[in-house]
Each structure stands twice: as structure tokens, then as C-alpha cells.
C-alpha positions as CSV (number, residue, x, y, z in Angstrom):
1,X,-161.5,32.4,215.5
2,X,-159.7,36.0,214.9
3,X,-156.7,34.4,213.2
4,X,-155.3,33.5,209.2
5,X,-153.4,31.2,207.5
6,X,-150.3,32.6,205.7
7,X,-147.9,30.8,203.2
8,X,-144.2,32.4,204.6
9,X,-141.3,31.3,205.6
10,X,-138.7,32.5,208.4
11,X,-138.4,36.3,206.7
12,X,-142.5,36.3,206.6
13,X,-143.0,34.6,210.4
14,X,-140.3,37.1,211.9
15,X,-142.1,40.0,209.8
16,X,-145.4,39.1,210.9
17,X,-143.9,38.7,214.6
18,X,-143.0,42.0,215.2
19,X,-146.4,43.3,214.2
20,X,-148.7,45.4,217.2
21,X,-151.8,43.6,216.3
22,X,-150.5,40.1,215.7
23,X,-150.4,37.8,218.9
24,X,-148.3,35.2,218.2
25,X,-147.6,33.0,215.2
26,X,-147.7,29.2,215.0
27,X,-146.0,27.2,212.8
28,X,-148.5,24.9,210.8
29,X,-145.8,22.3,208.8
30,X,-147.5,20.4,205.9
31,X,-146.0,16.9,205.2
32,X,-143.2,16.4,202.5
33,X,-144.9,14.0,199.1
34,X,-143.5,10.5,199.6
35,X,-141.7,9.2,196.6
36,X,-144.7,6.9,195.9
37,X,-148.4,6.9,197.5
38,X,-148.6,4.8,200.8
39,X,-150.9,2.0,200.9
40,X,-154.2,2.3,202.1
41,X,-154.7,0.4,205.5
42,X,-156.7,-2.3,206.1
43,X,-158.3,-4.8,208.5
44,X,-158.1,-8.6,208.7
45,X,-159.9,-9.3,211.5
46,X,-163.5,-11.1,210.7
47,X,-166.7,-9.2,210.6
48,X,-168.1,-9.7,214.2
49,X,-171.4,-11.8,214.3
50,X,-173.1,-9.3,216.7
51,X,-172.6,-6.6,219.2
52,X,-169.1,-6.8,220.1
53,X,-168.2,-6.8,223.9
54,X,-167.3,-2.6,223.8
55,X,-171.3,-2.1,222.4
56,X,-172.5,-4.5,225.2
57,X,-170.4,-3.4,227.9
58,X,-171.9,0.4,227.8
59,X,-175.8,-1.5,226.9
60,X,-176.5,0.8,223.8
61,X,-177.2,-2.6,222.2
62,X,-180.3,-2.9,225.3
63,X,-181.2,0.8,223.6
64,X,-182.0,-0.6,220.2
65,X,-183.2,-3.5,221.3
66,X,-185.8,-2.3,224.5
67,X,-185.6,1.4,224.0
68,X,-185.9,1.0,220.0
69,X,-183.4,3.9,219.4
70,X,-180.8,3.9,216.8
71,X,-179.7,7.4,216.6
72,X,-182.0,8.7,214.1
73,X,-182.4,11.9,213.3
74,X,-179.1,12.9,214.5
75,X,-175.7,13.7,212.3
76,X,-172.3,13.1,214.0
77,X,-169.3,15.0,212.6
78,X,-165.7,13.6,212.4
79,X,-162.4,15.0,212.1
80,X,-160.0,12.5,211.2
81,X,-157.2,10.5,208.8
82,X,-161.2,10.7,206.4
83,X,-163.6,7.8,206.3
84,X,-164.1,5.1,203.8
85,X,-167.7,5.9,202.7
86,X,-168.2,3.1,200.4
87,X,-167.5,0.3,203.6
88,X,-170.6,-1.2,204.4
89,X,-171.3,-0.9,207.7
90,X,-171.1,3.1,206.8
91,X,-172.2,3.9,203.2
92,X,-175.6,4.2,204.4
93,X,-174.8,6.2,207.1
94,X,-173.5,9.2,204.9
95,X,-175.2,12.5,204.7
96,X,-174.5,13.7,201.4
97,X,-175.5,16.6,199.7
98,X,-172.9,19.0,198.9
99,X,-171.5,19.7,202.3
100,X,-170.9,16.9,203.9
101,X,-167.0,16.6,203.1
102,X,-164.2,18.4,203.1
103,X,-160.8,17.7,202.6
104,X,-157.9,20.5,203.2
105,X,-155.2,18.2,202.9
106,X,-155.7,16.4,199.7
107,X,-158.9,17.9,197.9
108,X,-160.7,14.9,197.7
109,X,-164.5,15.1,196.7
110,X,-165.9,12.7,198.4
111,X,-165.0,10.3,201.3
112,X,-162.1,8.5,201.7
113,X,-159.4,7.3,204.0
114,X,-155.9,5.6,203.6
115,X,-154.9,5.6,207.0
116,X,-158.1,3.6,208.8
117,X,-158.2,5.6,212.0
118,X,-160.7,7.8,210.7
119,X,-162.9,5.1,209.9
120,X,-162.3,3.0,212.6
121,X,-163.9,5.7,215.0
122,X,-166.3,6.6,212.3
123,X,-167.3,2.4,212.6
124,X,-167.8,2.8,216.3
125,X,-169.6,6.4,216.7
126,X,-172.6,4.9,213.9
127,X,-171.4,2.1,211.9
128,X,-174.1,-0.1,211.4
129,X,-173.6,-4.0,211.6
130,X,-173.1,-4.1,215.3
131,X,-170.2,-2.3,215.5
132,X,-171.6,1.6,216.1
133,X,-173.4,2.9,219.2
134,X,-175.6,4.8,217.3
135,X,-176.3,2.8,214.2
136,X,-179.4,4.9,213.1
137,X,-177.6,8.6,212.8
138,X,-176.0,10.3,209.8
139,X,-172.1,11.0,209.0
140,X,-170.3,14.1,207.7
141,X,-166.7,13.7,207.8
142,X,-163.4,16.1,207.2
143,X,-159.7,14.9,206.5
144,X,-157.6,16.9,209.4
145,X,-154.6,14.2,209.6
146,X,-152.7,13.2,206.6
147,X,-150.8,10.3,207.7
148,X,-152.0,10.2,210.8
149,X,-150.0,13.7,211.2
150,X,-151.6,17.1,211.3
151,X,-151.1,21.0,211.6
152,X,-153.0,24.0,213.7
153,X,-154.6,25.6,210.2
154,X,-155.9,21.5,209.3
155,X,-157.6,21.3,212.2
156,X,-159.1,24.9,212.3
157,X,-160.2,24.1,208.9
158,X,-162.0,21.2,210.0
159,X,-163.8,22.5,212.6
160,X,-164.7,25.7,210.8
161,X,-166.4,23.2,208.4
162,X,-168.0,21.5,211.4
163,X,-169.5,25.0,212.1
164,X,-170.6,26.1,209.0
165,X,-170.6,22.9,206.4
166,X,-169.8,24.6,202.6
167,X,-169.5,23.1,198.9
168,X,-166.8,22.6,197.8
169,X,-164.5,25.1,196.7
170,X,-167.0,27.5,198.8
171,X,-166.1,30.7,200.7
172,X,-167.0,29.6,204.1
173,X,-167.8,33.0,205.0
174,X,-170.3,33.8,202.6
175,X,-171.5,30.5,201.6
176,X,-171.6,28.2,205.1
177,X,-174.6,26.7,206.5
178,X,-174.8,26.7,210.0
179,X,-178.3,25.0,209.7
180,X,-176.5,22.1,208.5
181,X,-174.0,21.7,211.3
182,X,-173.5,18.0,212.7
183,X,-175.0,18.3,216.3
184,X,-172.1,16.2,218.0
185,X,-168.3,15.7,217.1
186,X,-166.3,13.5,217.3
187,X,-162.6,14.0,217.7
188,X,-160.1,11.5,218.6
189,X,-156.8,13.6,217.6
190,X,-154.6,16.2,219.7
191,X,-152.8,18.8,218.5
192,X,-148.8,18.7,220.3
193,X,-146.2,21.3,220.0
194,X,-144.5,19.3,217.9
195,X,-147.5,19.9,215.0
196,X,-147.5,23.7,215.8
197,X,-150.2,24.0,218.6
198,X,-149.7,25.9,222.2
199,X,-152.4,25.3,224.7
200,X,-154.4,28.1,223.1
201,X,-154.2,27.4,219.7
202,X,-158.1,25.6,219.1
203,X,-159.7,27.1,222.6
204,X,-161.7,30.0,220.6
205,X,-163.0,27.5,218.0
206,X,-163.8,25.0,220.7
207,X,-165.7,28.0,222.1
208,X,-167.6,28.9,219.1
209,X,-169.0,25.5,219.0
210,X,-169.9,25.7,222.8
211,X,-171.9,29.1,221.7
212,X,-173.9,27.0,218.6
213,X,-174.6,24.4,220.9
214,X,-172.3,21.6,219.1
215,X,-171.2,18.8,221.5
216,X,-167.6,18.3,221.0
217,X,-166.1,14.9,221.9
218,X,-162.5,14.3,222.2
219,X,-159.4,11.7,223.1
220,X,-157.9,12.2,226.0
221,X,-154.6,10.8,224.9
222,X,-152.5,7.9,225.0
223,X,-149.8,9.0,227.3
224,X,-151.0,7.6,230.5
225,X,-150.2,6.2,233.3
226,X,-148.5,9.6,234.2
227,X,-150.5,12.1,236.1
228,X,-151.2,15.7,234.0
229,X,-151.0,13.7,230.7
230,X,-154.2,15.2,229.0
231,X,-152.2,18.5,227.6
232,X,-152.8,18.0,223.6
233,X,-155.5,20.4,222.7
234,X,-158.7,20.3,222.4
235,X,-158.9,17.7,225.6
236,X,-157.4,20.4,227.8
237,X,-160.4,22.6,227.7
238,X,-163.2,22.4,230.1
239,X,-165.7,22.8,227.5
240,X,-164.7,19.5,225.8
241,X,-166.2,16.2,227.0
242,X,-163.2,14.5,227.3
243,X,-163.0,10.3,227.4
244,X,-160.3,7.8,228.8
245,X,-160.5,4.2,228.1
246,X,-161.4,1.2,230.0
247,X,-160.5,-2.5,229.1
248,X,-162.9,-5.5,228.6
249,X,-162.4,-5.7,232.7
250,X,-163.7,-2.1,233.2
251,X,-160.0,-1.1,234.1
252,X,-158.1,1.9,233.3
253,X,-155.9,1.3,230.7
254,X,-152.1,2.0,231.0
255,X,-152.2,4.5,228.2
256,X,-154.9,6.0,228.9
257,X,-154.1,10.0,229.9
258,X,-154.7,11.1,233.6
259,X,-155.3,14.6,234.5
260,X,-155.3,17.4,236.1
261,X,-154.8,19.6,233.0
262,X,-151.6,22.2,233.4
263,X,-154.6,24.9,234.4
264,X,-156.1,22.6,237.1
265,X,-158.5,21.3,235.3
266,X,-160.2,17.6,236.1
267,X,-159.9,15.5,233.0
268,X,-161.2,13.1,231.7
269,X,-165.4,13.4,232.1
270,X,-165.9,9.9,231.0
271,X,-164.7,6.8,230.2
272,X,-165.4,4.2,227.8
273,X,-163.6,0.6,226.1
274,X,-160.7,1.6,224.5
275,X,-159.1,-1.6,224.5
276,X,-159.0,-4.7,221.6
277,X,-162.1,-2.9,220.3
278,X,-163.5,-3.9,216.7
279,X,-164.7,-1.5,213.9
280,X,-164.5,-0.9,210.3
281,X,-161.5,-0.1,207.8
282,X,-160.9,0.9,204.9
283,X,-161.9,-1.3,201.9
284,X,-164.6,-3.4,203.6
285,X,-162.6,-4.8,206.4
286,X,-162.1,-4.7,210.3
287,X,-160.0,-4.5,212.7
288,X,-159.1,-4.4,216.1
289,X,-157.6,-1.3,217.7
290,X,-156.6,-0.4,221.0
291,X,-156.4,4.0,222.3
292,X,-158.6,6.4,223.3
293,X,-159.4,7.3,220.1
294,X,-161.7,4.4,220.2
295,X,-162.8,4.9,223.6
296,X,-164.1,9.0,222.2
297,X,-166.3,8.0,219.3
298,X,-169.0,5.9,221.6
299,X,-169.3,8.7,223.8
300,X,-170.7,10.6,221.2
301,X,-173.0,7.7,220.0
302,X,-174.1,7.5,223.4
303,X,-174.9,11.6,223.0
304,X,-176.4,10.9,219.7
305,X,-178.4,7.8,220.9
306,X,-180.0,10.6,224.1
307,X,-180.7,13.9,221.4
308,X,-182.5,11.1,219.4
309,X,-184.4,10.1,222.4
310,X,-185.4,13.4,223.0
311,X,-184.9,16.3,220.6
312,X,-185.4,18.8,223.0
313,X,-182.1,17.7,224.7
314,X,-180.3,18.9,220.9
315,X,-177.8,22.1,221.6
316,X,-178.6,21.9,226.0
317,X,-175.1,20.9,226.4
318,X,-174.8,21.2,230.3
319,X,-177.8,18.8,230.4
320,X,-176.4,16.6,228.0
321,X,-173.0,16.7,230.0
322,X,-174.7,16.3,233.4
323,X,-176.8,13.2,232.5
324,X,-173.6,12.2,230.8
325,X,-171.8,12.2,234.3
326,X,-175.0,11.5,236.9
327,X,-175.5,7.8,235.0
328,X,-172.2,7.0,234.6
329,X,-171.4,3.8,236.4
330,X,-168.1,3.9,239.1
331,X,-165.2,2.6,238.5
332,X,-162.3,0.6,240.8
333,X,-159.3,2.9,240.3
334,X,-156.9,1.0,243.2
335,X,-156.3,-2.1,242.0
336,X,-153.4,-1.7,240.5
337,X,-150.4,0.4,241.1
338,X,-150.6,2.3,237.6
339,X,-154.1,3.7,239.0
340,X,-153.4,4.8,242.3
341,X,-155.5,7.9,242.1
342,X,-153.6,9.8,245.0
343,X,-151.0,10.5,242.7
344,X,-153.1,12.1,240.1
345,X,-155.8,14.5,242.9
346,X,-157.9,11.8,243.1
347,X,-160.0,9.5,241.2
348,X,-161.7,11.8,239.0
349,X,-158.6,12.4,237.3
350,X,-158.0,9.0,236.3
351,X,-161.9,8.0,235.4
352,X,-163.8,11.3,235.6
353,X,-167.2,10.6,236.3
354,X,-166.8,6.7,235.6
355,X,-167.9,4.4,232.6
356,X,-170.7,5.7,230.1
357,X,-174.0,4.0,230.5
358,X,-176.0,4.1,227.2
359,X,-178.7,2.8,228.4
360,X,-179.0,4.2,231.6
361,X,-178.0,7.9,229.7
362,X,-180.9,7.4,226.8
363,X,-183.4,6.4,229.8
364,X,-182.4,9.6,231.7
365,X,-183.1,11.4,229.0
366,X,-186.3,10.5,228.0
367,X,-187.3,11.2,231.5
């Protein structure tokens, strides 16, 4: 996008402010150093014995098992706290090669995560041992939240990587490889005011990655049940697939974020289980987390599980989207008070097109 990161403070930002060809400036804050490193987080919750009830629930475990895909072929991107590459259900799953990490917060070389919400989504996009929806596809991963906070330049950087993958310490102008772009991302973050973002601060790098035909994936939020709560970007945008969350009783959840957008927008597309659902963390473990964050990473396992199905799906994203939202499966949106969907516009502003359907979505696209 047409736009650079400066180091300034309030002499430099007013400066820069009253330039002609400068639009606006955003503030992108970087954390204070604690007075001694956090602790990593970790799970205690036992290693599940099989598909837990989120994989069932959506049948992607019916997709390995009668479809025989797993993903293959197919690299998922995540922006997140970082992922634990050395946990087992993902260590396998890693791309590697030169260009598939990036860290702008903390220069790390290769992948790593103290917070566990980057790996937890990371588990349940492709982590193997049950807990991933697309347990055969490959992982590249970039740190865009550094204690689970971020800023506008952080996320840009991300997804610039997720573009154009370069080494490290690269120029990613002369040096990225758009031939090594992940095909789908995953993205369960938003970007408030309170980080530095307005509502148009990621929409031209969301748009580039529409152009290379990159499925982006992202969290609706966790600010439901209110009506117009999807306004962190990228969820907003209408050419993000955007996913609410759905308990183990196919309901809405209470946090999940209800549309319409603040432009009229319907939001969410889809929804998925977002609730008491199981995936890895950091050091070997798991555990159980509840948001949309975990509802956003199946979604694009689902995606991954259909482009491996059929390559010629790869980079047709309104044919991906469409079979995405034709196989959904409905969902009840009135039997509770905190879903009444008249207060929102209507249903599809509380569910979208209804619950992803693995199986049925991998079936549709193989036909």
C-alpha cells in the first residue's frame, strides 16, 4: 500500500501532517520492555484422543476419512502472537526454507510464540493429531501481536510478508517472492483505534491480496451480542471472509460480533465452533479456548481442504467464497433473546450464510 513507516514523535507527526501529499498519519505505538520477560503460555488440558467435537461438528474429519483429503499441497499463512514450531502436532507442518518467518516485533529467526494464541489457531487451521481441519497442508507464520497487542505498521508488515515471503533481513521490494505466497490466511486479530487503525488503515493491503488471489480469513470479533460490532479492521471489508462462532449446540455465541459493518456491509459470511475448542500451545501442550479467533482458523482449513481437492479452485476466490456460502448449513438464530436477528437487519448479520460444512464444501468442489 502507498504509505511508510516513520520513527517521529509529536514535532515529526504535526510536520508530516501538514504536508499536500500526505493523507493522514496514524499512530503505530510499540509496547514499553517489561522489567523481566513474561512467561510463555501454556496448556494443561490433555491431548484429545481423536477428532474433537469442533472437527466433527463441520465433518472435515468425514473428508480425511471418505474423501481422503488432508490439505496437501496447500500452505496456510498466519498472522499472530507467532507459533510454537517445535509442538508436535505442528513441527511437521512447517514450510521452511528461508521465507517462511518473519518477525517485526522481536527478530526472531525461526518460529516461536509466548503468548499461545498464535498457536492455538495455527493447531486448529492444520495441526495434525486431530486437532487441525486441514492436517495435510503447510504453515508459514509472522509475529503481528506482541503480547497479544499490536500496531498498524506490525500488521502491514505481516501481510506484506504474506504477499511477497523474503529472507530475513531482505528488502521486500527487491527480494520478495510472490511465487511463494501462502494461498490462504488466516487472521484472527483486529486492528482498533486504540492500536492506531481507522477503518481504512489495512483496506489497500487487503485489496492487494484480493488482486493475487490470496484468500484472506479473519475474526469477526468478540464484542457481540450488540448489533454493528464487526468494526476492527480487516473484518469490515467485503473482500474478507469473515467468521462468527457457534457453540457445541450450533448457537451463536454471546461474544460473537454481529453486523452490519458502519458502511452497510453484511458480516459475518460464515460461522464456525468458537466455543471450549481444543488446540495446541506452546511447549507441547493444549488447551481449551473460547472466541472467534478459533472459530477463523477452520474456515480456512475448510478452504485449504477444497484448493487441495481441486487445484484449479487455487486463486478463484468468488468461487471459493460462493461454495463457501451455497453449502453452508442454516442456523436457528431466535432462540434466544441475545440473537434476535430483527435487531441486527436480519439473520445474515448474526450467522451470515450459516455453519461451514467441510465436507459438504470439499464435495462441491470436486464437482
Amino acid at each position: 500500500m502507498n504509505a511508510i513507516e516513520v520513527a517521529g514523535g509529536p514535532a515529526v507527526r504535526a510536520w508530516l501532517s501538514s504536508r499536500p501529499e500526505v493523507a493522514r498519519v496514524l499512530v503505530s505505538q510499540r509496547l514499553r520492555p517489561l522489567p523481566a520477560p513474561a512467561d510463555s503460555a501454556t496448556g494443561s488440558a490433555p491431548a484429545p484422543s481423536g477428532p474433537p467435537w469442533h472437527i466433527t461438528m463441520i465433518g472435515a474429519d468425514r473428508v480425511w476419512s471418505e474423501l481422503g483429503v488432508t490439505g496437501a499441497g496447500v500452505t496456510v499463512g498466519s498472522s499472530d502472537s507467532g507459533v510454537d514450531g517445535r509442538h508436535p502436532a505442528l513441527a511437521q507442518g512447517f514450510r521452511g526454507g528461508d521465507d517462511s518467518w518473519f518477525d517485526p516485533w522481536n527478530g526472531t529467526g525461526a518460529p516461536t510464540d509466548r503468548g499461545g494464541h498464535g498457536t492455538h489457531t495455527m493447531g486448529s487451521a492444520v495441526g495434525r493429531d486431530g486437532i487441525g481441519v486441514a492436517p495435510g497442508a503447510q504453515w508459514v507464520g509472522c509475529v503481528n501481536l506482541d503480547r497479544n497487542l499490536g500496531n498498524p505498521a506490525a500488521y502491514l508488515d505481516c501481510l506484506q510478508f504474506m504477499l511477497a515471503p523474503f529472507p530475513p533481513g531482505g528488502d521486500p521490494f527487491r527480494q520478495g517472492r510472490p511465487a511463494r505466497a501462502p494461498e490462504i490466511l488466516t487472521n484472527s486479530w483486529g486492528c482498533p483505534p486504540i492500536e492506531g487503525c481507522d477503518p481504512r488503515a489495512l483496506q489497500p493491503a487487503t485489496a492487494a491480496l484480493e488482486a493475487a488471489g490470496i484468500l484472506v480469513v479473519a475474526a469477526a470479533g468478540n464484542t457481540g451480542p450488540f448489533c454493528g460490532s464487526v468494526q476492527d479492521p480487516p473484518a469490515p471489508y467485503p473482500d474478507v471472509l469473515t467468521v462468527g462462532a457457534v457453540d457445541d449446540r450450533r448457537r451463536v455465541t454471546a461474544f460473537s460480533s454481529r453486523g452490519p459493518t458502519a458502511t452497510g456491509t453484511t458480516k459475518p459470511d460464515l460461522m464456525a465452533p468458537g466455543a471450549e475448542v481444543i488446540s495446541a500451545m506452546p511447549g507441547g501442550g493444549y488447551a481449551v479456548l473460547d472466541g472467534t479467533s478459533m472459530a477463523t482458523p477452520q474456515v480456512a482449513g475448510v478452504a485449504a481442504l477444497m484448493w487441495s481437492a481441486n487445484p484449479e479452485l487455487v486463486g478463484d476466490l468468488d468461487r471459493t467464497r460462493r461454495i463457501l456460502r451455497e453449502t453452508a448449513e442454516p442456523i436457528e438464530t431466535s432462540d434466544s433473546p441475545r440473537n434476535r436477528s430483527d435487531e441486527c437487519g436480519g439473520p445474515a448479520n448474526l450467522v451470515g450464510a450459516g455453519l461451514v460444512d467441510a465436507y459438504a464444501a470439499v464435495s462441491a468442489a470436486r464437482g
